[in-house]
C-alpha positions as YAML, in Angstrom:
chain: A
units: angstrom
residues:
- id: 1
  name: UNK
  ca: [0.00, 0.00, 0.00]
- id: 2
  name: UNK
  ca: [1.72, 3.66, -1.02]
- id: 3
  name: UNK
  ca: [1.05, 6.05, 1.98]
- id: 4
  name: UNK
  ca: [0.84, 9.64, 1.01]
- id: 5
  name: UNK
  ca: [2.27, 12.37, 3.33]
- id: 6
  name: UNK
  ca: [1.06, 15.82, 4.16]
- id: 7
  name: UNK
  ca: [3.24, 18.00, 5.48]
- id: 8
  name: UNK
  ca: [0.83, 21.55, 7.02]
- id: 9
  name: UNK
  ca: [3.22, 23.71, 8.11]
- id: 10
  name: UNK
  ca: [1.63, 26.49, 10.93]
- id: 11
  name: UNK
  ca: [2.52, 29.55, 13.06]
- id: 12
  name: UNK
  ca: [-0.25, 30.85, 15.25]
- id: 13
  name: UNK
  ca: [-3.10, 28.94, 13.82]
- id: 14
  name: UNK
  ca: [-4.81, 28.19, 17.11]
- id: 15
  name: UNK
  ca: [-8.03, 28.56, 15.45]
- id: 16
  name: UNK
  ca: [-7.30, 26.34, 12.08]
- id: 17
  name: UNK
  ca: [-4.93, 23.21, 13.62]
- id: 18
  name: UNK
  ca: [-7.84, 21.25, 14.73]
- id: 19
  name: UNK
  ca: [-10.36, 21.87, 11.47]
- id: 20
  name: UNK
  ca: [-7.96, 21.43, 9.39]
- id: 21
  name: UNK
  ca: [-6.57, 18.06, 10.78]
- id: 22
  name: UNK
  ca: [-9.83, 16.61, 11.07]
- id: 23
  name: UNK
  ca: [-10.62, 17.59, 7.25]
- id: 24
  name: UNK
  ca: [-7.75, 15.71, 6.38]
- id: 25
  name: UNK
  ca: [-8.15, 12.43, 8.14]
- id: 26
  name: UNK
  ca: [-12.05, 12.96, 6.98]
- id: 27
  name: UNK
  ca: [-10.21, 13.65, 3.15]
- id: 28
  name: UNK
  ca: [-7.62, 10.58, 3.22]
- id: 29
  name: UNK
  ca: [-9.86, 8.11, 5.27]
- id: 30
  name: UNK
  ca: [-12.41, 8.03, 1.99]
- id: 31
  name: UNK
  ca: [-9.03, 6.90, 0.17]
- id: 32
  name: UNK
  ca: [-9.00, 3.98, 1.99]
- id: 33
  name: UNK
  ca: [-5.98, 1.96, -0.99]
- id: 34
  name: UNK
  ca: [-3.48, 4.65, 0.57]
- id: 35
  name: UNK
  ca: [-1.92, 4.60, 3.86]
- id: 36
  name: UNK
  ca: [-1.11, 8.60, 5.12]
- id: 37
  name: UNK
  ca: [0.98, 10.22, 7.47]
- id: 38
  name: UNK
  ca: [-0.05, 14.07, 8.42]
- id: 39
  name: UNK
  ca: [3.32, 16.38, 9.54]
- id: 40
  name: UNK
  ca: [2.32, 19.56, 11.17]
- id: 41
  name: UNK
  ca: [5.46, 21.95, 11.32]
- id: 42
  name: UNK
  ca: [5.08, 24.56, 13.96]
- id: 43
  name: UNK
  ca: [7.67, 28.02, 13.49]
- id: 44
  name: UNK
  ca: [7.33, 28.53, 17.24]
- id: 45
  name: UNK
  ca: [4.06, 30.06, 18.03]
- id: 46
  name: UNK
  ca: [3.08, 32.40, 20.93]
- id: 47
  name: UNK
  ca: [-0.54, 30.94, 21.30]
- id: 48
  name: UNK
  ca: [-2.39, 27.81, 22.30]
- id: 49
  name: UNK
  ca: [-1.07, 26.20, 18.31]
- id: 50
  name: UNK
  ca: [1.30, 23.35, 20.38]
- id: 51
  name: UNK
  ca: [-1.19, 22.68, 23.05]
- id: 52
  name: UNK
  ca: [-3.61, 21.70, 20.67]
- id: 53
  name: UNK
  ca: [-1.39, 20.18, 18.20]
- id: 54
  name: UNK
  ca: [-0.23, 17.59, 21.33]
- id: 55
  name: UNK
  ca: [-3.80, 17.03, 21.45]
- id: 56
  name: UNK
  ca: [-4.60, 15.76, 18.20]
- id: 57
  name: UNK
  ca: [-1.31, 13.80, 18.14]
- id: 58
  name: UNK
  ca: [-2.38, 11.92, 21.30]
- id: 59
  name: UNK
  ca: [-5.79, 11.23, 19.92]
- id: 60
  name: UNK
  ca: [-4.23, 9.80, 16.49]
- id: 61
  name: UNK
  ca: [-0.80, 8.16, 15.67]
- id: 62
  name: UNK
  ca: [-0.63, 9.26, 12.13]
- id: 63
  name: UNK
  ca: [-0.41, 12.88, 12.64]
- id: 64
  name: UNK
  ca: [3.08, 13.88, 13.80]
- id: 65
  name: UNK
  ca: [4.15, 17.25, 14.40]
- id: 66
  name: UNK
  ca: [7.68, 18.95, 14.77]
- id: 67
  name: UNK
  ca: [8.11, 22.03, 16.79]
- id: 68
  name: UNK
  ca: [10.98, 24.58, 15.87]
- id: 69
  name: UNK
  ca: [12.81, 26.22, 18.84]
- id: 70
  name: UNK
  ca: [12.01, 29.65, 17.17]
- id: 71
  name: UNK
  ca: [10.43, 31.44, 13.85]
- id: 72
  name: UNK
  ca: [12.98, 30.53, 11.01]
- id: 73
  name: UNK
  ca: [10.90, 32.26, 8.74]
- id: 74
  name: UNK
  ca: [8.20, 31.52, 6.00]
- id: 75
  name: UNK
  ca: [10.32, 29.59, 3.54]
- id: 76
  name: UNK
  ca: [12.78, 27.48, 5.55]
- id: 77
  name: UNK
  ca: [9.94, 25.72, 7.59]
- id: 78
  name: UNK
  ca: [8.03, 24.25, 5.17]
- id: 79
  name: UNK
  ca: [11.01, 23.17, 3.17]
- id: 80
  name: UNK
  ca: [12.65, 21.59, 6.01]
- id: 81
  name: UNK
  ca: [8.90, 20.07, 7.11]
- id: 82
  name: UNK
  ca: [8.54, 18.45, 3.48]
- id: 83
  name: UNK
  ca: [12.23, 16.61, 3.93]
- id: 84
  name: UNK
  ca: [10.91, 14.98, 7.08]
- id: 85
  name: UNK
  ca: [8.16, 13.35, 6.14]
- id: 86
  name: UNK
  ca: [8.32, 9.28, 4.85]
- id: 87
  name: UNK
  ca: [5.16, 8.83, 2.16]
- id: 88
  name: UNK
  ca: [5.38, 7.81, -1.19]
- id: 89
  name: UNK
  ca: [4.41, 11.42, -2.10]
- id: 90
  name: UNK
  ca: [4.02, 14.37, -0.06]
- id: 91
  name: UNK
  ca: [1.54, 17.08, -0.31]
- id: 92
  name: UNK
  ca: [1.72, 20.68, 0.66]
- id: 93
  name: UNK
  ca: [-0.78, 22.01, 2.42]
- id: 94
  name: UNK
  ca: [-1.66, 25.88, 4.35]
- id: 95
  name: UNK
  ca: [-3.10, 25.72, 7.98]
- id: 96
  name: UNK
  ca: [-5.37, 28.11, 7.13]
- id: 97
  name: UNK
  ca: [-7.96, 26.83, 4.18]
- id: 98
  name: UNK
  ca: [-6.71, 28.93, 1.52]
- id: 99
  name: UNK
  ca: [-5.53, 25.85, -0.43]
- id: 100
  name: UNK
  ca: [-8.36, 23.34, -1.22]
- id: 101
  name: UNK
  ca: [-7.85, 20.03, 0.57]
- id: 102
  name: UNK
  ca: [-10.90, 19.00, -2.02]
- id: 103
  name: UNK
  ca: [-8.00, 18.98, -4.83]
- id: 104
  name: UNK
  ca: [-6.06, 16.09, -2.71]
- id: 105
  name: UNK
  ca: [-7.53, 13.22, -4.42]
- id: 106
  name: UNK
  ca: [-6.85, 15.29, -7.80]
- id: 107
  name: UNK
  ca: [-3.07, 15.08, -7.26]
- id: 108
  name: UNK
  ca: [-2.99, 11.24, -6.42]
- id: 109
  name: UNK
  ca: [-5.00, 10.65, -9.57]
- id: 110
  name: UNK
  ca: [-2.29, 13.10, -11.51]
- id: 111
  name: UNK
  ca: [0.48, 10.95, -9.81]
- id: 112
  name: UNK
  ca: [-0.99, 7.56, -10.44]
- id: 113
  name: UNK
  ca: [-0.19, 8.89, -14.23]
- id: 114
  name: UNK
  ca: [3.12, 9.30, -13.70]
- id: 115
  name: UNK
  ca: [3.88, 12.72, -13.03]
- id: 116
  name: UNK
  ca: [6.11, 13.11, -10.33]
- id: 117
  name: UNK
  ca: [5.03, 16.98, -9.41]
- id: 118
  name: UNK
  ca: [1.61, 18.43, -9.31]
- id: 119
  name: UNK
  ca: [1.47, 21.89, -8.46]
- id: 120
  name: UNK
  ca: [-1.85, 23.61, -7.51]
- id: 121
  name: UNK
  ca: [-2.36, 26.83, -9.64]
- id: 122
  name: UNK
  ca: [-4.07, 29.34, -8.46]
- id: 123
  name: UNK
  ca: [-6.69, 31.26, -11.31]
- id: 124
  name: UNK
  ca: [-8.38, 33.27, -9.01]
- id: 125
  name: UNK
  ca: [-8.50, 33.91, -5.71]
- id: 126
  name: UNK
  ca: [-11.29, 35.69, -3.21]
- id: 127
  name: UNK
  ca: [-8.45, 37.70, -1.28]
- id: 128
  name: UNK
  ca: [-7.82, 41.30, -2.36]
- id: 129
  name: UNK
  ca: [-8.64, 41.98, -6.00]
- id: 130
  name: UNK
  ca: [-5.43, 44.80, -5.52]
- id: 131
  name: UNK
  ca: [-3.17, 41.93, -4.11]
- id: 132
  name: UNK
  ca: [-3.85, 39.89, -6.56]
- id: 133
  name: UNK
  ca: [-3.20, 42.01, -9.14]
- id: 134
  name: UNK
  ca: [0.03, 43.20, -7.34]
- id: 135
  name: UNK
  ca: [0.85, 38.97, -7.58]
- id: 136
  name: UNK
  ca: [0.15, 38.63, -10.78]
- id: 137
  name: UNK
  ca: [2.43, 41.62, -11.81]
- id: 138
  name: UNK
  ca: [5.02, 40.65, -9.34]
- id: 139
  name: UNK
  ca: [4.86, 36.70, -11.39]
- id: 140
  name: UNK
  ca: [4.77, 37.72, -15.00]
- id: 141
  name: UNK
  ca: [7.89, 40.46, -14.05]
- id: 142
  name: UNK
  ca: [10.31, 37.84, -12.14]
- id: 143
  name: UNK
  ca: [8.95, 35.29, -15.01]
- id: 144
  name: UNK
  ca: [10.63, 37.52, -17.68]
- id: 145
  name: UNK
  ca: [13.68, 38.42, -15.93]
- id: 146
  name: UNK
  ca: [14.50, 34.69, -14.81]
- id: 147
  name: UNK
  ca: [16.59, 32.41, -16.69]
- id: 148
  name: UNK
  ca: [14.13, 29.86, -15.22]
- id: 149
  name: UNK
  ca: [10.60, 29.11, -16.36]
- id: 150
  name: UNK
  ca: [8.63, 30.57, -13.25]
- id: 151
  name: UNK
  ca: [5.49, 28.64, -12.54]
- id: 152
  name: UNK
  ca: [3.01, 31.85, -12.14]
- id: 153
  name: UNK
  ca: [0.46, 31.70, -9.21]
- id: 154
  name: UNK
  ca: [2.41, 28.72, -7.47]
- id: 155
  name: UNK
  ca: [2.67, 28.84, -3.65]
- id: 156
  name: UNK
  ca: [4.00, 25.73, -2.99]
- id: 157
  name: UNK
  ca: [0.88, 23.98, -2.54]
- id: 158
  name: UNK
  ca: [0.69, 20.56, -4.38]
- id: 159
  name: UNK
  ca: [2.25, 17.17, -4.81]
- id: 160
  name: UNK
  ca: [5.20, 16.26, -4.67]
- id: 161
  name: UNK
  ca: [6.43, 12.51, -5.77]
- id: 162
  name: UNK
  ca: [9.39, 10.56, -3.14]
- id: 163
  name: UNK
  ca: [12.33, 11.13, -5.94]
- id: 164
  name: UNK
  ca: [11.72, 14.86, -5.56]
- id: 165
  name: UNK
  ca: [11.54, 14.93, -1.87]
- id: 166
  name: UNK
  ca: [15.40, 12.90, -1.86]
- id: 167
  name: UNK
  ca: [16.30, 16.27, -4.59]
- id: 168
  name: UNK
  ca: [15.53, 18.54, -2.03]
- id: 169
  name: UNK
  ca: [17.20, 16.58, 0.94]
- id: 170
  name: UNK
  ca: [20.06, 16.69, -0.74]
- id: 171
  name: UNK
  ca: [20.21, 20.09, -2.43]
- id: 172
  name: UNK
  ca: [21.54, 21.54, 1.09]
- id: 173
  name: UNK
  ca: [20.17, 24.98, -0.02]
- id: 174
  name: UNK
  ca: [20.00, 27.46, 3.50]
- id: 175
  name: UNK
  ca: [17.77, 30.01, 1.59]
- id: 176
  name: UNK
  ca: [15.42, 27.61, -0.14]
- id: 177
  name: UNK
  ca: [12.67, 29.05, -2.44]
- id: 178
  name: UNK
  ca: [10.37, 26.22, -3.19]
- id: 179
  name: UNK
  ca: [8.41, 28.02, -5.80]
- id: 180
  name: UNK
  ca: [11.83, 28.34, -7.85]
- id: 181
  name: UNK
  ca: [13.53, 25.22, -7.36]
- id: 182
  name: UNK
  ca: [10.89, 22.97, -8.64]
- id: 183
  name: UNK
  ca: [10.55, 25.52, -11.77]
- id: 184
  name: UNK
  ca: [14.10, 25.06, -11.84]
- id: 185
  name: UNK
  ca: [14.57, 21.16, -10.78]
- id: 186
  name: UNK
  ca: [11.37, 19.55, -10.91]
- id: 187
  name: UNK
  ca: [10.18, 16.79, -13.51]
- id: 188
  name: UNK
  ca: [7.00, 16.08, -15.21]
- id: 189
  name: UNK
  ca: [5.33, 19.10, -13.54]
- id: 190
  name: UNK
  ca: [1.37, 18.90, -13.79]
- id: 191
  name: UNK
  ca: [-0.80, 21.91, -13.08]
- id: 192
  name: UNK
  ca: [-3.93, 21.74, -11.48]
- id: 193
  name: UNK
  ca: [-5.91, 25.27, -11.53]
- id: 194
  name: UNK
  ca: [-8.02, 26.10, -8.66]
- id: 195
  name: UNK
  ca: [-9.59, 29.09, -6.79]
- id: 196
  name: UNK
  ca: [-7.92, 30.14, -3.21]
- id: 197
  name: UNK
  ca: [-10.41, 31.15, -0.65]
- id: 198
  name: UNK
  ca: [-10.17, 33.10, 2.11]
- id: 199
  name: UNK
  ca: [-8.51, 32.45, 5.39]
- id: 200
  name: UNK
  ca: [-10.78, 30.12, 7.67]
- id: 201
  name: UNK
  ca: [-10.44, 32.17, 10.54]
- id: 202
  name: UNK
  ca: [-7.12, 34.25, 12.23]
- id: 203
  name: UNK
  ca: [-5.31, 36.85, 9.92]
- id: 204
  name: UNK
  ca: [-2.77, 36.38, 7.25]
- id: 205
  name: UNK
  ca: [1.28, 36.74, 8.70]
- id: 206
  name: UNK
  ca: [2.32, 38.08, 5.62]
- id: 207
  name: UNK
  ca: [2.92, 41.84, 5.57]
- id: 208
  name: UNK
  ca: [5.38, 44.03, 3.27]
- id: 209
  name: UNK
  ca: [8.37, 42.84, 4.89]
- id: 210
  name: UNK
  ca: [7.59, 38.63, 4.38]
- id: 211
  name: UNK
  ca: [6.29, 40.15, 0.53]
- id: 212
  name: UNK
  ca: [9.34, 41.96, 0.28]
- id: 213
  name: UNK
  ca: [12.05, 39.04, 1.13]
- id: 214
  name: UNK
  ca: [9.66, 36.73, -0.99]
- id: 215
  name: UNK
  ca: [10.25, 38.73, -4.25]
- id: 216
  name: UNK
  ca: [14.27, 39.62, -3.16]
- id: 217
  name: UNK
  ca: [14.94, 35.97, -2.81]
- id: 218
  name: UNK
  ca: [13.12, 35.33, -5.99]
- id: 219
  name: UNK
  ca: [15.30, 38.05, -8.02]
- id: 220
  name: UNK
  ca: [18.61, 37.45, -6.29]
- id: 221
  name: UNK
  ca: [18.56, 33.83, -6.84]
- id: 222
  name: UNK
  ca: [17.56, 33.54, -10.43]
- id: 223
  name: UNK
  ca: [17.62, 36.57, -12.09]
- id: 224
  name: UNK
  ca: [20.74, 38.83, -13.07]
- id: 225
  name: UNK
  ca: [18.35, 41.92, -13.92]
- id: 226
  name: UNK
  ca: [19.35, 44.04, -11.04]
- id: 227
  name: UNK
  ca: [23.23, 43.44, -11.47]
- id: 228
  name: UNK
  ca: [22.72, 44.04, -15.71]
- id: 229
  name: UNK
  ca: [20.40, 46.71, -15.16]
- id: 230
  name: UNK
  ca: [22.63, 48.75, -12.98]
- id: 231
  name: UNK
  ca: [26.10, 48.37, -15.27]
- id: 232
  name: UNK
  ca: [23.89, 49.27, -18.47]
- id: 233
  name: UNK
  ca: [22.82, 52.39, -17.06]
- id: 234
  name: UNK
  ca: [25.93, 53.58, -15.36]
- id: 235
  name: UNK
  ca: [27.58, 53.61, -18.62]
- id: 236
  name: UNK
  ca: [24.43, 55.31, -20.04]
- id: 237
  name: UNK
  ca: [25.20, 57.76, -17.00]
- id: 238
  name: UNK
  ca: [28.54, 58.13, -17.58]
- id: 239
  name: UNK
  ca: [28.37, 58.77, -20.90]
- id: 240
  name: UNK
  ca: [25.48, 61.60, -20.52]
- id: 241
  name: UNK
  ca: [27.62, 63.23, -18.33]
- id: 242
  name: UNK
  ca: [30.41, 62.99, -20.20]
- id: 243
  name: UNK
  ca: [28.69, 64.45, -23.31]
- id: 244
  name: UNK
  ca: [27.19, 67.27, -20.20]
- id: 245
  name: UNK
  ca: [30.60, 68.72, -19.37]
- id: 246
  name: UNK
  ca: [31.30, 69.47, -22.96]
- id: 247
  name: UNK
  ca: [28.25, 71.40, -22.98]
- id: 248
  name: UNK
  ca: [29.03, 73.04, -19.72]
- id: 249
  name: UNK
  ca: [32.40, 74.05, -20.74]
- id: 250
  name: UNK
  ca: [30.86, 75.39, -24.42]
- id: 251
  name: UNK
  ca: [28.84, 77.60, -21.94]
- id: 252
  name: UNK
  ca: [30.69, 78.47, -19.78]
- id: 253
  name: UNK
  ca: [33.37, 79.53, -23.03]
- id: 254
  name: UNK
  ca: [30.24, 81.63, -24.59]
- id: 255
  name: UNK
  ca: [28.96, 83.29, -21.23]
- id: 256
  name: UNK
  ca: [30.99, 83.06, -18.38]
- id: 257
  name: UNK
  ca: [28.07, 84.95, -16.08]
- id: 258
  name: UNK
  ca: [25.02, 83.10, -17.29]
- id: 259
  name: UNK
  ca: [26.85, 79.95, -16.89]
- id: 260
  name: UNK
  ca: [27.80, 80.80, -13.15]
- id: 261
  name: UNK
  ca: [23.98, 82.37, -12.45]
- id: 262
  name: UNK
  ca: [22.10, 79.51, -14.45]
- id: 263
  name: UNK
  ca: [24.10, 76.36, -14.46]
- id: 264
  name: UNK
  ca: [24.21, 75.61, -10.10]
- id: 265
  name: UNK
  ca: [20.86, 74.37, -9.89]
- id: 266
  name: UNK
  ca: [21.08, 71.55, -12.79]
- id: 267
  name: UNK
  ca: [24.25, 70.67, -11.31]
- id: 268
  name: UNK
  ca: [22.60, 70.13, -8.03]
- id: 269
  name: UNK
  ca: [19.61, 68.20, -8.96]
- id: 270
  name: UNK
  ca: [21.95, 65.74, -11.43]
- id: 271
  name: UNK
  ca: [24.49, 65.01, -8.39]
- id: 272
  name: UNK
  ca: [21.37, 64.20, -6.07]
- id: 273
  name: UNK
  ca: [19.75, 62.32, -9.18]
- id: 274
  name: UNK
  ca: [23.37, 60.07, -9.57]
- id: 275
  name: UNK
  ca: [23.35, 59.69, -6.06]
- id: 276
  name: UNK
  ca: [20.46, 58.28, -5.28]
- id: 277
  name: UNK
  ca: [20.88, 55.95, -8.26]
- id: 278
  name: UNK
  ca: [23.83, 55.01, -6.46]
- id: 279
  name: UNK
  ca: [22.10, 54.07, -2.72]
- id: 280
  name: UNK
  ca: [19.47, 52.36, -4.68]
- id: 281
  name: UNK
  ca: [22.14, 49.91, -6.75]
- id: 282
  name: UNK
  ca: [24.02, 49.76, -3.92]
- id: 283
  name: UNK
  ca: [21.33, 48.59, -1.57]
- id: 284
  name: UNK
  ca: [20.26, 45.91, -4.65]
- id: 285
  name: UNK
  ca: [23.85, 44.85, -4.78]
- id: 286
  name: UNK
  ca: [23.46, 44.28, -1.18]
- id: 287
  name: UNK
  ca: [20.51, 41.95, -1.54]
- id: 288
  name: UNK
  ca: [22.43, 39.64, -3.73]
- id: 289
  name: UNK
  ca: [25.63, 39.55, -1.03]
- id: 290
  name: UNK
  ca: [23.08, 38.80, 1.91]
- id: 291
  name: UNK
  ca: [21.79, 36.00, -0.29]
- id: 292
  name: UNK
  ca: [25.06, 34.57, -1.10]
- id: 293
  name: UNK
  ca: [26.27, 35.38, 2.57]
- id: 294
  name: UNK
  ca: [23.30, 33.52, 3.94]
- id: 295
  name: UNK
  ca: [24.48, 30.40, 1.41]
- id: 296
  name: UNK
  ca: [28.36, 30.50, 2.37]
- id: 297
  name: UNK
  ca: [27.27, 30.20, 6.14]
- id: 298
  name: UNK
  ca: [25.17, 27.40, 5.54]
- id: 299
  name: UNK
  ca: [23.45, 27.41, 8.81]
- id: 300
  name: UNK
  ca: [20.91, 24.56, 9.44]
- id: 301
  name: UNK
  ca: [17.58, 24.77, 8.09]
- id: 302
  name: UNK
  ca: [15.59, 24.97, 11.56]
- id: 303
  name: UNK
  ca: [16.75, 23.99, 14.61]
- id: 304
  name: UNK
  ca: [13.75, 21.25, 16.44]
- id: 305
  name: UNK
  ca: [12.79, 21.53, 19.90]
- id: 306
  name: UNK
  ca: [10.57, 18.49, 20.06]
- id: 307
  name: UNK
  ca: [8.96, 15.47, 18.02]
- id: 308
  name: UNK
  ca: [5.79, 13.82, 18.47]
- id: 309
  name: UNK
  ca: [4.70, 10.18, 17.28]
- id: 310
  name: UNK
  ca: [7.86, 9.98, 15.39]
- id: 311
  name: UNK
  ca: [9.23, 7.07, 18.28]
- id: 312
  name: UNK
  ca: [7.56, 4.93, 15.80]
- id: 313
  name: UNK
  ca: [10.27, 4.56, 13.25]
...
């Protein structure tokens, strides 16, 4: 019998751990010709999440959970949480409803065909109209820049087969970006369109900061735009202002006095204009070092505190 894992990674989700692991168990028990395993991965919360997750390990052997010692952020987590779990095939899933645990027996029917990734798509979505036009912008730019086919609307929710899973275990990648690295790495990719709902209950932990290092890690680690962007248009600069002190010194030739009483204020406003180019590329520049900095390190993952109903291996 193939046993299907499903890893649910969660921070703060007092209000969705216990719905959402009894829709599961309700979802896989109808599949009765597959044996499951469900993996909550907790990123440390500060309310009653691990109180209630102990509970619904205690009350069934098959869903195991692993508790971080603190909040390694939103990408490390789950990609750690997916290399720990033992099924045939694991499936990514959100604590908080957004991704349709309907679509479950979708992917196994996708995978029985042989493809070894199924990623959920999302079409449309009943969260912010603006956000999800932001998204979609944000997914058609970085999917023109990257010298990797993006997968656009892809959160990381889907299927993915055992051989994948040993890929990732092995890639030893600090900074993972799931999202990219199956673009980048994954076989026989399958999409499955669907439309995310709302959050269950609770509110969203994403804000412009988690947004923000989403899209830097997505440009620093496969696109060269930035880097290109910034050497094109410093010699673009360079020359201009070049070409602008031979027209100063024509001036200044022709008119001495109107050069002096006319030229200060251009001058001003093009060394504040090169400036700030120059903070802005320099700042870029500095998102690519953090990301290799972060890689050279090569600090662990997470770090666990505890394990439940893993004694069984």
């Amino acid at each position: 019998m193939k046993k299907v894992s499903i890893m649910v990674p969660c921070y703060n989700e007092e209000e969705n751990v216990v719905p959402i692991s009894q829709a599961l168990v309700e979802q896989m028990e109808k599949l009765p010709q597959y044996d499951y395993e469900i993996l909550f991965i907790d990123n440390c919360s500060q309310d009653k999440t691990r109180e209630l997750l102990r509970g619904i390990c205690a009350q069934n052997p098959k869903i195991r959970a692993i508790f971080n010692s603190k909040n390694f952020g939103q990408f490390n987590s789950p990609y750690y949480g997916l290399c720990q779990t033992s099924g045939d095939c694991t499936i990514s899933v959100c604590c908080d409803f957004q991704d349709p645990i309907e679509l479950i027996p979708v992917f196994l029917e996708e995978w029985e065909k042989g493809n070894k990734i199924v990623c959920g798509i999302k079409s449309t979505s009943k969260e912010s109209k603006f956000m999800y036009f932001l998204r979609s912008i944000y997914y058609k730019m970085i999917k023109k820049l990257s010298k990797v086919e993006q997968i656009e609307h892809f959160t990381g929710f889907g299927l993915y087969d055992k051989s994948f899973i040993d890929v990732l275990r092995n890639l030893k990648d600090p900074t993972p970006f799931i999202r990219g690295i199956v673009a980048e790495l994954g076989p026989k990719i399958k999409k499955v369109e669907y439309e995310q709902a709302k959050r269950r209950a609770g509110k969203t932990h994403n804000n412009f900061f988690s947004l923000y290092d989403a899209a830097m890690l997505s440009f620093t680690s496969y696109t060269r735009f930035g880097l290109r962007f910034a050497e094109f248009l410093g010699v673009l600069m360079s020359g201009l202002s070049f070409l602008g002190g031979i027209v100063c010194g024509i001036l200044k030739i022709v008119d001495p006095y109107a050069f002096i009483t006319t030229g200060t204020l251009p001058i001003i406003l093009t060394i504040a204009f090169i400036g700030g180019l120059q903070l802005f590329f320099i700042g870029f520049l500095g998102e690519y070092i953090m990301n290799m900095n972060a890689r050279i390190m090569n600090r662990p993952l997470v770090v666990e505190e505890e394990r439940i109903n893993f004694d069984q291996e």
